[in-house]
N, CA, C and O atoms as a GROMACS GRO file, in nm:
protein
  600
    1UNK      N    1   0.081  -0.118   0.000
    1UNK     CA    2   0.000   0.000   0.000
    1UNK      C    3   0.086   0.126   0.000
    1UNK      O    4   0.053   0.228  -0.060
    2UNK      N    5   0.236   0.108   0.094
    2UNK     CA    6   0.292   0.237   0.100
    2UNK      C    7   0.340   0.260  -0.053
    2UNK      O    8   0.343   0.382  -0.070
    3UNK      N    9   0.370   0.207  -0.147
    3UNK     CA   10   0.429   0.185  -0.270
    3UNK      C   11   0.330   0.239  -0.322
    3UNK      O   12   0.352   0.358  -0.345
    4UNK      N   13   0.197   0.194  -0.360
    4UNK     CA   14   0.153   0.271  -0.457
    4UNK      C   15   0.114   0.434  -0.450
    4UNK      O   16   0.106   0.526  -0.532
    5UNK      N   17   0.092   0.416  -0.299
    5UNK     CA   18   0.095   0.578  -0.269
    5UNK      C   19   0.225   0.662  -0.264
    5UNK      O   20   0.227   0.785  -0.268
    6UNK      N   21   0.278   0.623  -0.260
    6UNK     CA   22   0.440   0.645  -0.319
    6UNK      C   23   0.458   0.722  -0.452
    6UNK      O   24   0.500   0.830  -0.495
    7UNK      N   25   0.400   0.600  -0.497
    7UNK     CA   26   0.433   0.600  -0.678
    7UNK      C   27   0.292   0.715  -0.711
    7UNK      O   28   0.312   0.801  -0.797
    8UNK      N   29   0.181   0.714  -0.654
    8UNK     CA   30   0.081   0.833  -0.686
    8UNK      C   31   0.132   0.963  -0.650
    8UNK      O   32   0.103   1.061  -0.719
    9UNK      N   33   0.190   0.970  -0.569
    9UNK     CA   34   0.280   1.092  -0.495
    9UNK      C   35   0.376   1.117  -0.608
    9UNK      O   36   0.357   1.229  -0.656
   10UNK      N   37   0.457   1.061  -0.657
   10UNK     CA   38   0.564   1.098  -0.700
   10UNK      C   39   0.498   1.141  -0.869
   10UNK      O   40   0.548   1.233  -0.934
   11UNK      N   41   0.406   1.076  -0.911
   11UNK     CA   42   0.328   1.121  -1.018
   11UNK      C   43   0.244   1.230  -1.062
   11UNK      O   44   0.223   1.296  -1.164
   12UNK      N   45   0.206   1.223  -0.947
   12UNK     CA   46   0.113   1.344  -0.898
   12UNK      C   47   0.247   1.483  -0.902
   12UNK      O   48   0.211   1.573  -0.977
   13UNK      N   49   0.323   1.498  -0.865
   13UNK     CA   50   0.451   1.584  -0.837
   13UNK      C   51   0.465   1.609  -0.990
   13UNK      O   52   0.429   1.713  -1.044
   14UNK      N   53   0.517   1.512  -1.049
   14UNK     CA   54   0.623   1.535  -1.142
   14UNK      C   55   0.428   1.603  -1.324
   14UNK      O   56   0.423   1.666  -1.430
   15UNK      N   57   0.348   1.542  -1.249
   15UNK     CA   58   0.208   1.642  -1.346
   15UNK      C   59   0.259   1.789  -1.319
   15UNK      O   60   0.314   1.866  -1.397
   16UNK      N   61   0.221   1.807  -1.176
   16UNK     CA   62   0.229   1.942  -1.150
   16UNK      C   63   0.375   2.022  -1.196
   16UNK      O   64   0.391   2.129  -1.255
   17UNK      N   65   0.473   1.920  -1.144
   17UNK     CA   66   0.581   2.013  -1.198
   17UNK      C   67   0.622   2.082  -1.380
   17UNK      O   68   0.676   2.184  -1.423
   18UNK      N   69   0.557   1.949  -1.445
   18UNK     CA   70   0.514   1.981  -1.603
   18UNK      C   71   0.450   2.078  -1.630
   18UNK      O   72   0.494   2.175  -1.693
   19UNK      N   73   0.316   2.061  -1.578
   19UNK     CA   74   0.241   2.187  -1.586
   19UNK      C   75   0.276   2.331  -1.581
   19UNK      O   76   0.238   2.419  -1.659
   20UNK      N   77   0.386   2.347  -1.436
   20UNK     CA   78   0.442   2.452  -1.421
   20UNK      C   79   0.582   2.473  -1.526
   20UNK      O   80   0.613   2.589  -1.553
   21UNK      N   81   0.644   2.387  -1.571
   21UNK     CA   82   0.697   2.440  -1.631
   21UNK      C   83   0.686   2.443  -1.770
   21UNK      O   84   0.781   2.471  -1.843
   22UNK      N   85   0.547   2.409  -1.819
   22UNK     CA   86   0.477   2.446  -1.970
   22UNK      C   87   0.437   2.602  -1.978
   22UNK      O   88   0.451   2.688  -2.065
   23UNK      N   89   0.384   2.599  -1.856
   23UNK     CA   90   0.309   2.714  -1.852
   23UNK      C   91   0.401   2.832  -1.806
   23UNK      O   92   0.387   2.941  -1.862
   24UNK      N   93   0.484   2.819  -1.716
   24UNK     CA   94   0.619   2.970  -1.685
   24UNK      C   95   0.647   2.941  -1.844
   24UNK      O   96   0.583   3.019  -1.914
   25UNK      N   97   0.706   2.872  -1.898
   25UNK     CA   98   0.808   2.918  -2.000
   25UNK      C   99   0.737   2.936  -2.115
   25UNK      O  100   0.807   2.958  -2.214
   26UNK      N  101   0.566   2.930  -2.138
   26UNK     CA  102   0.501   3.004  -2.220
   26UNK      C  103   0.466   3.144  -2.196
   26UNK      O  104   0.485   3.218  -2.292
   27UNK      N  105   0.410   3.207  -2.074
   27UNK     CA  106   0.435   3.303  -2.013
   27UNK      C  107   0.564   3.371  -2.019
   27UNK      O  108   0.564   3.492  -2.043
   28UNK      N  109   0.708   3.292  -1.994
   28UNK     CA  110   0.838   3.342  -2.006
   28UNK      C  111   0.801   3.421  -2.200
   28UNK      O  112   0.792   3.538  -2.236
   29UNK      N  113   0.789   3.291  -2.280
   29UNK     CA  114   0.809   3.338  -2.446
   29UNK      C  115   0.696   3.498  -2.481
   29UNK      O  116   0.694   3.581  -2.572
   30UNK      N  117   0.625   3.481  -2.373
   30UNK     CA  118   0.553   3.620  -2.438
   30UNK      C  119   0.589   3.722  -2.354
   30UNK      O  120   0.528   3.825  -2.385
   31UNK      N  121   0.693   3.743  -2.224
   31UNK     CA  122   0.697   3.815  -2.159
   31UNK      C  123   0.787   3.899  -2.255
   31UNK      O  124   0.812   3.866  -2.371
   32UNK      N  125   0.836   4.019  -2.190
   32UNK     CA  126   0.960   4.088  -2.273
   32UNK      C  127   1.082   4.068  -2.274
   32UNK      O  128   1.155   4.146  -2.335
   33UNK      N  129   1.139   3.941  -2.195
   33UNK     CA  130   1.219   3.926  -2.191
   33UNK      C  131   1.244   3.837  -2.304
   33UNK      O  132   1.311   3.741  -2.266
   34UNK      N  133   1.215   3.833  -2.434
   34UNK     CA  134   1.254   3.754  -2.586
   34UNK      C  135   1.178   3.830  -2.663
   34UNK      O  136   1.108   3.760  -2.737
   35UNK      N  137   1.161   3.948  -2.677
   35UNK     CA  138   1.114   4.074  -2.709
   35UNK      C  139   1.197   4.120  -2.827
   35UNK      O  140   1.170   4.144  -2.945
   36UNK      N  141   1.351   4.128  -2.725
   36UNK     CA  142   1.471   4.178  -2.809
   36UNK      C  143   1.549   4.116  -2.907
   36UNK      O  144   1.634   4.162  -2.982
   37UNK      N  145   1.500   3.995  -2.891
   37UNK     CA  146   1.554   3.862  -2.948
   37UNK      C  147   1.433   3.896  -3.093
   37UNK      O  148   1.478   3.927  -3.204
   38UNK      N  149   1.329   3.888  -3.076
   38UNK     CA  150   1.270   3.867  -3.228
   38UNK      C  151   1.270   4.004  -3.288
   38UNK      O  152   1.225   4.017  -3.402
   39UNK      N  153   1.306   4.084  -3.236
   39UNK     CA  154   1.374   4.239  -3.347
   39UNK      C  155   1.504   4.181  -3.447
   39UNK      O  156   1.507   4.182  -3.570
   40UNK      N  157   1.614   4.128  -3.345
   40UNK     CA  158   1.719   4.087  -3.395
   40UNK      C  159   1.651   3.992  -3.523
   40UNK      O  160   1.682   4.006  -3.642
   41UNK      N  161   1.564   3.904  -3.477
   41UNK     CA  162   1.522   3.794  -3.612
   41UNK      C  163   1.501   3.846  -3.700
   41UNK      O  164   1.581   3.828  -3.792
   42UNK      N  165   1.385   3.941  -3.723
   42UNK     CA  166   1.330   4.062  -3.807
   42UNK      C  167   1.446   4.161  -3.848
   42UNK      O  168   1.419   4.197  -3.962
   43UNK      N  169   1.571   4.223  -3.805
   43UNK     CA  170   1.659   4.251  -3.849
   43UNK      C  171   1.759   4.174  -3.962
   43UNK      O  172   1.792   4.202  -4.077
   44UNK      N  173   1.788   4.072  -3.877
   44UNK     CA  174   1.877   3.952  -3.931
   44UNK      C  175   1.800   3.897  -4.087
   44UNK      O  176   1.892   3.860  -4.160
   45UNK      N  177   1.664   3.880  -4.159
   45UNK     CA  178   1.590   3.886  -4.216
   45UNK      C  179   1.560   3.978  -4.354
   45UNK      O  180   1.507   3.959  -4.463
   46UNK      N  181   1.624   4.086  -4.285
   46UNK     CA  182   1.624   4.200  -4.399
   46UNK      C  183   1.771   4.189  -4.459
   46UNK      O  184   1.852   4.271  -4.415
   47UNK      N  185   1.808   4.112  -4.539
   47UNK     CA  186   1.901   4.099  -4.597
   47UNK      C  187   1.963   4.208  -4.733
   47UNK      O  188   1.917   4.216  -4.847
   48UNK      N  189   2.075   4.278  -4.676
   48UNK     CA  190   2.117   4.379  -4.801
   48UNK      C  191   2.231   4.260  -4.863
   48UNK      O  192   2.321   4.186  -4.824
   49UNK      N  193   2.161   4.299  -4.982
   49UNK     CA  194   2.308   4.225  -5.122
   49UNK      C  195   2.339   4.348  -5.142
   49UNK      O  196   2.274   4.452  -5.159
   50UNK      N  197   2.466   4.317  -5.137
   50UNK     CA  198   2.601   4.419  -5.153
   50UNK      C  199   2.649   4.388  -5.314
   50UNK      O  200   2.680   4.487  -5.380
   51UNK      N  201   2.655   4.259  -5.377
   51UNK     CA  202   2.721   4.221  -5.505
   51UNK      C  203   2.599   4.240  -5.590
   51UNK      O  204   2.598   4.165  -5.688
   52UNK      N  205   2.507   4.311  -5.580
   52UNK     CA  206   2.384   4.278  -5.684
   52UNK      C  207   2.458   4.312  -5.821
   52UNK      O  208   2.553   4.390  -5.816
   53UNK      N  209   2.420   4.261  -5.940
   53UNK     CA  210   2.422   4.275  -6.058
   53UNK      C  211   2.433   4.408  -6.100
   53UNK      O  212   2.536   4.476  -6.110
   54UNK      N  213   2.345   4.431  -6.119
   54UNK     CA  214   2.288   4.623  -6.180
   54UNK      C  215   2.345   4.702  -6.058
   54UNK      O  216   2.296   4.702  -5.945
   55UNK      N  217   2.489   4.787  -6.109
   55UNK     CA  218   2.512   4.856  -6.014
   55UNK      C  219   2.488   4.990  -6.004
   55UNK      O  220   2.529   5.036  -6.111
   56UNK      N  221   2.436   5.102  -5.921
   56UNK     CA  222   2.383   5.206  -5.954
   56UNK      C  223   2.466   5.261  -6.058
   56UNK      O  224   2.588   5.249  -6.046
   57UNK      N  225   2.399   5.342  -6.194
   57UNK     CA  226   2.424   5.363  -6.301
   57UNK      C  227   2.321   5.391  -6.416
   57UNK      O  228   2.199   5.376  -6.403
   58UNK      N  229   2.383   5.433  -6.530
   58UNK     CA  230   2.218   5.421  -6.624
   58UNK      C  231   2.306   5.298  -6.729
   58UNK      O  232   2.417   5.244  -6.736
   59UNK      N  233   2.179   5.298  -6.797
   59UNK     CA  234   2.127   5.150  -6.831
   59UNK      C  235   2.033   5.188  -7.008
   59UNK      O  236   1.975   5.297  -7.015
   60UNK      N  237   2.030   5.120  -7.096
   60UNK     CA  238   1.956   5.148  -7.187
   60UNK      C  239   1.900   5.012  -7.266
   60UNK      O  240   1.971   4.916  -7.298
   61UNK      N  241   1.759   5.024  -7.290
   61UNK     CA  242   1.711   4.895  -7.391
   61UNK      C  243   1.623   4.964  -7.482
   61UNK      O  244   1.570   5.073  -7.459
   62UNK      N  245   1.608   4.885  -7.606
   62UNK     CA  246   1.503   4.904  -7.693
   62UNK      C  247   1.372   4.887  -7.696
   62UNK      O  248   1.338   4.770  -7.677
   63UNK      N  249   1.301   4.950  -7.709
   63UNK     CA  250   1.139   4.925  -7.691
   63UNK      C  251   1.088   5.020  -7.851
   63UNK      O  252   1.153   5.115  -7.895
   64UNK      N  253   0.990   4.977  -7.901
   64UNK     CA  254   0.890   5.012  -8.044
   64UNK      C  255   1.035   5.096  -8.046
   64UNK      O  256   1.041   5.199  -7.979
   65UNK      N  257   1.180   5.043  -8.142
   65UNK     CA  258   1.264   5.119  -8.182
   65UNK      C  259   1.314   5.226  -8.146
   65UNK      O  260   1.362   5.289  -8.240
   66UNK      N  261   1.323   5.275  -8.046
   66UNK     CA  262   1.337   5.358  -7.931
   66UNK      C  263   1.437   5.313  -7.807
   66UNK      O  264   1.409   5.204  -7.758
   67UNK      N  265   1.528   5.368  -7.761
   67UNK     CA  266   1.601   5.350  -7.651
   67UNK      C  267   1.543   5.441  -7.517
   67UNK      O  268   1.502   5.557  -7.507
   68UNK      N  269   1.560   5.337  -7.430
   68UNK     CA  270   1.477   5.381  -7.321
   68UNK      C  271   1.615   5.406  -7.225
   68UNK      O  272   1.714   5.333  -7.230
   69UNK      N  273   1.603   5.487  -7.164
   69UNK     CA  274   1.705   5.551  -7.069
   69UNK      C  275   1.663   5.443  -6.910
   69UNK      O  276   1.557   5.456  -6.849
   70UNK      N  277   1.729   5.382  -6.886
   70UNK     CA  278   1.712   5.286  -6.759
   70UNK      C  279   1.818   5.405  -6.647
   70UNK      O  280   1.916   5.451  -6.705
   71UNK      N  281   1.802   5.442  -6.529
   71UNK     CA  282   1.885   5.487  -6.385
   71UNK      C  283   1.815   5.392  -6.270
   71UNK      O  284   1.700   5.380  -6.226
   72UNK      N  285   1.942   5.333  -6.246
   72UNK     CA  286   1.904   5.307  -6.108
   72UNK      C  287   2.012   5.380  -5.988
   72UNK      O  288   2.126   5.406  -6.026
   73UNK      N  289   1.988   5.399  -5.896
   73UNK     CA  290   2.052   5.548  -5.825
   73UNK      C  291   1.984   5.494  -5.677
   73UNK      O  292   1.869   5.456  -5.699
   74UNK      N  293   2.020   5.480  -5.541
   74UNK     CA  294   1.994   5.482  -5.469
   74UNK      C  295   1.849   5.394  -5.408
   74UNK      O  296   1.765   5.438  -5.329
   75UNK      N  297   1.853   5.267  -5.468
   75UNK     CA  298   1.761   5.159  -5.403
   75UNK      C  299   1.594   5.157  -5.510
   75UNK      O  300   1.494   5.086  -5.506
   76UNK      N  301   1.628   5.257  -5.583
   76UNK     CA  302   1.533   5.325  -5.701
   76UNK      C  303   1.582   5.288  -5.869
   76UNK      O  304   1.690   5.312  -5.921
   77UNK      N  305   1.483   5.233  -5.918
   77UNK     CA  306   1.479   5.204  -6.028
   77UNK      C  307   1.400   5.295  -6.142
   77UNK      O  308   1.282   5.276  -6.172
   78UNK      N  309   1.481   5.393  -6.197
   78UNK     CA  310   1.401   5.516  -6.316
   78UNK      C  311   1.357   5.460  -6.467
   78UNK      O  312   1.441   5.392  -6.526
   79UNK      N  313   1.264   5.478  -6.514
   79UNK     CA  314   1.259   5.476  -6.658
   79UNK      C  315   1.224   5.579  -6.735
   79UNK      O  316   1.125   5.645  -6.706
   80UNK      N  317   1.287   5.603  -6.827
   80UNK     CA  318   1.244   5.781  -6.898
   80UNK      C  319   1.215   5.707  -6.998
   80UNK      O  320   1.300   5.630  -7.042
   81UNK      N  321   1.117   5.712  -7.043
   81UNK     CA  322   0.986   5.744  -7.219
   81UNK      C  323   1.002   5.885  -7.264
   81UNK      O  324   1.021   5.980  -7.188
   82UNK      N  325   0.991   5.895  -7.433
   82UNK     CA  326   0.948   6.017  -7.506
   82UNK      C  327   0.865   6.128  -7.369
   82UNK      O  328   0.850   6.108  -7.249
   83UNK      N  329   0.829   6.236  -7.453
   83UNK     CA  330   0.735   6.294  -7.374
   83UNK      C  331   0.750   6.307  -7.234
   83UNK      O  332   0.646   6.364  -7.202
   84UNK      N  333   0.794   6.294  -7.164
   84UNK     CA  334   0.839   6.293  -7.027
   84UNK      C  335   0.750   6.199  -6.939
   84UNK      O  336   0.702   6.221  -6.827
   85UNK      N  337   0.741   6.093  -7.016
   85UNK     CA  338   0.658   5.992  -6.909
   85UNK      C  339   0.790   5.910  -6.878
   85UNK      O  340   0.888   5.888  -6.949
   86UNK      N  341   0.753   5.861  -6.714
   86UNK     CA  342   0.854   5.801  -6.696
   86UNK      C  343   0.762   5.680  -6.574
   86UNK      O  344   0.648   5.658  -6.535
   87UNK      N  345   0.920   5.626  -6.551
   87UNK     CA  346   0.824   5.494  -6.410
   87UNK      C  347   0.930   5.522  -6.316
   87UNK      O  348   1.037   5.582  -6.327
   88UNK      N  349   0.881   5.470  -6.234
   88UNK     CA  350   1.001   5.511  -6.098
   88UNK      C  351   0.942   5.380  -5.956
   88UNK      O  352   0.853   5.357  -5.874
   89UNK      N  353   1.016   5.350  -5.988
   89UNK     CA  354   1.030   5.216  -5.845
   89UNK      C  355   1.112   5.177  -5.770
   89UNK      O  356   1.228   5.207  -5.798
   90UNK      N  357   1.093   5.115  -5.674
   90UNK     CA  358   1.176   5.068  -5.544
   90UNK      C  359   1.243   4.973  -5.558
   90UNK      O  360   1.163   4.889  -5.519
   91UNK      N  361   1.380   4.889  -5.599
   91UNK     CA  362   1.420   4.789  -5.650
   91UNK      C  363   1.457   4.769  -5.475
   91UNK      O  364   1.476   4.845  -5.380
   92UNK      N  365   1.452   4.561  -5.507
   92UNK     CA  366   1.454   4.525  -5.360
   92UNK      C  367   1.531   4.377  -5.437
   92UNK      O  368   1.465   4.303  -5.509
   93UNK      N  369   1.662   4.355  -5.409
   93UNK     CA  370   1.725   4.273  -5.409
   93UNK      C  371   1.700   4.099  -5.387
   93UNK      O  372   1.795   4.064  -5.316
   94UNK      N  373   1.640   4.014  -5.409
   94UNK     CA  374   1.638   3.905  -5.387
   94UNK      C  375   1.761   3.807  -5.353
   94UNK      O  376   1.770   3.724  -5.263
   95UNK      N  377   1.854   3.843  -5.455
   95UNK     CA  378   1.984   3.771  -5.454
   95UNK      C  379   2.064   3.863  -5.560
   95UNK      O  380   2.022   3.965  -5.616
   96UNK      N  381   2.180   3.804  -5.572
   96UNK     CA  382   2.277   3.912  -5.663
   96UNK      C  383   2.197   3.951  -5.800
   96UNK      O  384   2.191   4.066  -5.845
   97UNK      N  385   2.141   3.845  -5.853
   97UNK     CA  386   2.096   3.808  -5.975
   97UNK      C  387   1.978   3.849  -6.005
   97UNK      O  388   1.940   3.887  -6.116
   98UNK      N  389   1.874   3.838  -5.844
   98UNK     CA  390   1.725   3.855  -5.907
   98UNK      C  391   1.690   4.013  -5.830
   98UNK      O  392   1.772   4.086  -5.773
   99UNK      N  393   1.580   4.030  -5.846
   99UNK     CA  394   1.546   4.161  -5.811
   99UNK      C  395   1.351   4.188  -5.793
   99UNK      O  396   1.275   4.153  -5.883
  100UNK      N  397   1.303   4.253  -5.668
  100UNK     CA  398   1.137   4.298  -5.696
  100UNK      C  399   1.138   4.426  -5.765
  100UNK      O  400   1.210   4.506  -5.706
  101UNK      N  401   1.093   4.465  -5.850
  101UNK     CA  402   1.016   4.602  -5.887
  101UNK      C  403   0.858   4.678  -5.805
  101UNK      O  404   0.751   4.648  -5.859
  102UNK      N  405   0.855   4.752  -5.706
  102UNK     CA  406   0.772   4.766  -5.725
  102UNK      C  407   0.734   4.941  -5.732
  102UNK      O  408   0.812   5.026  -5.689
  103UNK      N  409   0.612   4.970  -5.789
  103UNK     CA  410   0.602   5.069  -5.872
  103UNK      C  411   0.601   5.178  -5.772
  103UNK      O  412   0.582   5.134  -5.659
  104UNK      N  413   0.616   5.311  -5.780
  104UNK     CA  414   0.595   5.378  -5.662
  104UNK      C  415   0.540   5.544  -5.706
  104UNK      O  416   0.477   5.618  -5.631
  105UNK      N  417   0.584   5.576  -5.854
  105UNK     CA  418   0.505   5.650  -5.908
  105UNK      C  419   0.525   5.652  -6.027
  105UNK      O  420   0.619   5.582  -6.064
  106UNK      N  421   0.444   5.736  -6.142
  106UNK     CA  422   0.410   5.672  -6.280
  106UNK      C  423   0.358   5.804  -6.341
  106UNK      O  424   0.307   5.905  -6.292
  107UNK      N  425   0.388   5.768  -6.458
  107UNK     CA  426   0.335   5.882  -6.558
  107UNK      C  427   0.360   5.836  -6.723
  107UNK      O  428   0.431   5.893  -6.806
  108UNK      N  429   0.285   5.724  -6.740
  108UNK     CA  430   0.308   5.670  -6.865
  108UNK      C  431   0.122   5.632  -6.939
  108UNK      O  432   0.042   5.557  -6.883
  109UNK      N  433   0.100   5.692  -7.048
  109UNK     CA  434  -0.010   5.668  -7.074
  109UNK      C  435   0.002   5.516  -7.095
  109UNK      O  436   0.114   5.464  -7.102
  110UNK      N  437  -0.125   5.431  -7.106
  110UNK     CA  438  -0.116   5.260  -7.196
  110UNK      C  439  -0.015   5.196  -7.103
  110UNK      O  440   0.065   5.124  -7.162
  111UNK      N  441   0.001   5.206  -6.969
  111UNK     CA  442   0.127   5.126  -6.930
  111UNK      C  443   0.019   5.010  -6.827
  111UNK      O  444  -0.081   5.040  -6.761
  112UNK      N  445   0.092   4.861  -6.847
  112UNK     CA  446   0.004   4.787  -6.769
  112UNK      C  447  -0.008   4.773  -6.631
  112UNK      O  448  -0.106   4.735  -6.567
  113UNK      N  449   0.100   4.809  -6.593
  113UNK     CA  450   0.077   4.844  -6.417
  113UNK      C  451   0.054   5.002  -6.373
  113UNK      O  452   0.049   5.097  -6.452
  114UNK      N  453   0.040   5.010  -6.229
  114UNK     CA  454  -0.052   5.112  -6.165
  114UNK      C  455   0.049   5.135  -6.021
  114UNK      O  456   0.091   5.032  -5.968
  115UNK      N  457   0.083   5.256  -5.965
  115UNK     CA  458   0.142   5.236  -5.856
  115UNK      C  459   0.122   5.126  -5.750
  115UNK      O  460   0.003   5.112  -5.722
  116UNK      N  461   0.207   5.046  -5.683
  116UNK     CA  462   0.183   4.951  -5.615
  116UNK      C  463   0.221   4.790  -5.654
  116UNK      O  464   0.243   4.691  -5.584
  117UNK      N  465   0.218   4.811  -5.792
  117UNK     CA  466   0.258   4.651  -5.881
  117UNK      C  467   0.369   4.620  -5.844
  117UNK      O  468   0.451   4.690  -5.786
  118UNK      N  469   0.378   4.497  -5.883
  118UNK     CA  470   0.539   4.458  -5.855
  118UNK      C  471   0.536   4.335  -5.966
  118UNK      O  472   0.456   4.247  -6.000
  119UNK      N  473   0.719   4.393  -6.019
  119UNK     CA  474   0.768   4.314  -6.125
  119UNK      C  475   0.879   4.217  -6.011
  119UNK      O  476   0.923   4.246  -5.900
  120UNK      N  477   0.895   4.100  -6.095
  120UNK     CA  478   1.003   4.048  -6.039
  120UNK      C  479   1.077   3.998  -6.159
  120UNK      O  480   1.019   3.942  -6.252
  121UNK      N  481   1.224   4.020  -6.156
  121UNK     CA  482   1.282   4.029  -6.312
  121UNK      C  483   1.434   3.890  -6.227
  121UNK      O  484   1.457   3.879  -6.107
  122UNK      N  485   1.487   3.831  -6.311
  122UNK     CA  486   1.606   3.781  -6.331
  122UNK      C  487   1.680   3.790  -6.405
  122UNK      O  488   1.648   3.762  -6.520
  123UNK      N  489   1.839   3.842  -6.372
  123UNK     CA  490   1.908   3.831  -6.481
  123UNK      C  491   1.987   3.726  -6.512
  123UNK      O  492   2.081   3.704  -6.436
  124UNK      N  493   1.965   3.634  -6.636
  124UNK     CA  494   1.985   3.512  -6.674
  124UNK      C  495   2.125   3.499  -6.737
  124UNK      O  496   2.186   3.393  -6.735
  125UNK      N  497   2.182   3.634  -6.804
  125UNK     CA  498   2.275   3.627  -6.874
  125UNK      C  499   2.385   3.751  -6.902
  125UNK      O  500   2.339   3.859  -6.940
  126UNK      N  501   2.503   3.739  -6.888
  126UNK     CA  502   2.611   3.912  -6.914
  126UNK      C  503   2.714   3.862  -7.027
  126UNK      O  504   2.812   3.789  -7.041
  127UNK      N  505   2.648   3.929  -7.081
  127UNK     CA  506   2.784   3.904  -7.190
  127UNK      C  507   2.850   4.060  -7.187
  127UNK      O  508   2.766   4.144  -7.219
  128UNK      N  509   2.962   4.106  -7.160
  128UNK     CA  510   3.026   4.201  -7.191
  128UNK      C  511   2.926   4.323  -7.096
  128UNK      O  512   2.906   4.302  -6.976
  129UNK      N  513   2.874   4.439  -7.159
  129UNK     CA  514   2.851   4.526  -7.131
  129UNK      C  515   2.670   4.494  -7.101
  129UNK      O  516   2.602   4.562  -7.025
  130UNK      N  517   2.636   4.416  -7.153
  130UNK     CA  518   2.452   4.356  -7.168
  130UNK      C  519   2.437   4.256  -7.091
  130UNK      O  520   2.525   4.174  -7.067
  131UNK      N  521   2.340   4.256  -7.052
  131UNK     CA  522   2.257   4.232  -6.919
  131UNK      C  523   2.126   4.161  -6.984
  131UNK      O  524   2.033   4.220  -7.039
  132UNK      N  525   2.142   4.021  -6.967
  132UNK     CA  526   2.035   3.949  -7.022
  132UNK      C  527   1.911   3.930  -6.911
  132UNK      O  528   1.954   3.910  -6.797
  133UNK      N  529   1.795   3.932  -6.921
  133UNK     CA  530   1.694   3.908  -6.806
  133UNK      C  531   1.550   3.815  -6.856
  133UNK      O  532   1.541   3.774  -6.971
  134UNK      N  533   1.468   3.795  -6.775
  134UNK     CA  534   1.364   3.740  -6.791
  134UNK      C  535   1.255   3.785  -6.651
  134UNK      O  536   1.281   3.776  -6.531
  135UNK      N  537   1.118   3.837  -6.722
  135UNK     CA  538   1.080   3.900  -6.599
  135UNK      C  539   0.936   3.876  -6.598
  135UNK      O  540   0.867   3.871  -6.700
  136UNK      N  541   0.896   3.862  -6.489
  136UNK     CA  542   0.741   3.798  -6.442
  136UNK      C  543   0.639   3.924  -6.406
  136UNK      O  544   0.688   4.032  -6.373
  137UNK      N  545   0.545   3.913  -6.412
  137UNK     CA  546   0.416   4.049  -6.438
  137UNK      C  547   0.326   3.985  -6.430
  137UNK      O  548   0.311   3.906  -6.523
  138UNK      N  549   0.237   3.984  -6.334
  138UNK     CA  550   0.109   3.967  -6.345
  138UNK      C  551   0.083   3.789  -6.454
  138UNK      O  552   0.010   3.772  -6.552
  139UNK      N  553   0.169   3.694  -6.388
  139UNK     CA  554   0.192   3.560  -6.461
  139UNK      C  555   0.175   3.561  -6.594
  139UNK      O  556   0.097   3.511  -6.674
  140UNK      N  557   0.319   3.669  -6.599
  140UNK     CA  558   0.290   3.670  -6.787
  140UNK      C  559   0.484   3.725  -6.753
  140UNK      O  560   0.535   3.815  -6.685
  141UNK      N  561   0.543   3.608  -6.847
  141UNK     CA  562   0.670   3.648  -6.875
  141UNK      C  563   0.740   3.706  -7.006
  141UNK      O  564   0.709   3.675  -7.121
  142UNK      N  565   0.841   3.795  -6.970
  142UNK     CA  566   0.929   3.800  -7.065
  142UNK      C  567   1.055   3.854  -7.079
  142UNK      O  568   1.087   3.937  -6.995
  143UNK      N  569   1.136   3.825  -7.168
  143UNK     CA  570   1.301   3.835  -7.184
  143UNK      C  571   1.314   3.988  -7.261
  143UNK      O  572   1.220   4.051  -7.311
  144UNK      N  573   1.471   4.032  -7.255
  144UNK     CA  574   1.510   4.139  -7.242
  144UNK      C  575   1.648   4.152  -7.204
  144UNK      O  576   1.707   4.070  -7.134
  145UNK      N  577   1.705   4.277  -7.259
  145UNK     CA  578   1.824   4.300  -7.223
  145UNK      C  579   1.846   4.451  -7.204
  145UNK      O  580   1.788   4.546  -7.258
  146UNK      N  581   2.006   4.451  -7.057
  146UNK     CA  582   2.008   4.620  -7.057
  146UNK      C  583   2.116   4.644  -7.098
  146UNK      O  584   2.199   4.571  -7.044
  147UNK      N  585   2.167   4.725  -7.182
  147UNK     CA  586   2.290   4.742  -7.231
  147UNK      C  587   2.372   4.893  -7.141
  147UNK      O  588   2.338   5.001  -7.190
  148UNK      N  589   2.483   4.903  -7.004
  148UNK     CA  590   2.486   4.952  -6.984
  148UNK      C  591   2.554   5.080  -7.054
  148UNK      O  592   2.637   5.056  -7.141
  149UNK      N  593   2.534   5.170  -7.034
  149UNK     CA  594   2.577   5.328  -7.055
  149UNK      C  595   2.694   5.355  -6.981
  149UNK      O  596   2.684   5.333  -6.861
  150UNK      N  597   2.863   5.419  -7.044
  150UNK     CA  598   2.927   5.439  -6.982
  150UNK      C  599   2.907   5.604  -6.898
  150UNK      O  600   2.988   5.641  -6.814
   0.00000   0.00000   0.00000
């Protein structure tokens, strides 16, 4: 008899002690003391590429026989059109190679995106001074090249 009350005792203990320590160290994870810890995660997360491809500079491709003036300058991606329409977006690094576009202001009549879109482009290929790519829109792709400007 002393045995099993023993063994209920010691069971009974080691519930409660589980309990308590499920429950402090869930209480612990939301207290503030790991607060500072998931900034660092969220920091650590935002990854800057330093080697990206396209290095700030201008840039030029052909469109309806026309050369389009490409700048990218400070985390910003420019496009100048005839007429003074242009696009202007936020380039956001994926890896050296790939890159997001997204739009941030606009002034192009007939153009298929709207502030807020986002392109995501790859560059697939460099030969010399040109900059081969392939780029996704609204699940519709296509290829292209930037030939830089000294």
């Amino acid at each position: 008899m002393k045995k099993t009350n023993t063994l209920k005792s010691v069971v009974f203990f080691l519930l409660i002690s589980f309990y308590f320590q499920t429950s402090f160290s869930q209480d612990f994870a939301k207290s503030i003391a790991l607060k500072p810890y998931s900034k660092m995660y969220e920091m650590s997360n935002n990854i800057a590429i330093k080697n990206a491809v396209l290095n700030d500079g201008k840039y030029t491709y052909k469109f309806k026989e026309r050369d389009i003036l490409v700048e990218i300058k400070n985390g910003f991606y420019y496009e100048y059109h005839p007429k003074k329409e242009f696009i202007k977006a936020k380039i956001d690094w994926i890896s050296e190679f790939e890159y997001n576009l997204t739009i941030v202001d606009l002034e192009m009549r007939g153009a298929p995106f709207k502030i807020g879109s986002m392109l995501t482009a790859k560059i697939t290929q460099i030969k010399g001074n040109r900059y081969f790519y392939k780029s996704t829109f609204n699940n519709k792709t296509g290829n292209g090249s930037f030939k830089r400007v000294k």
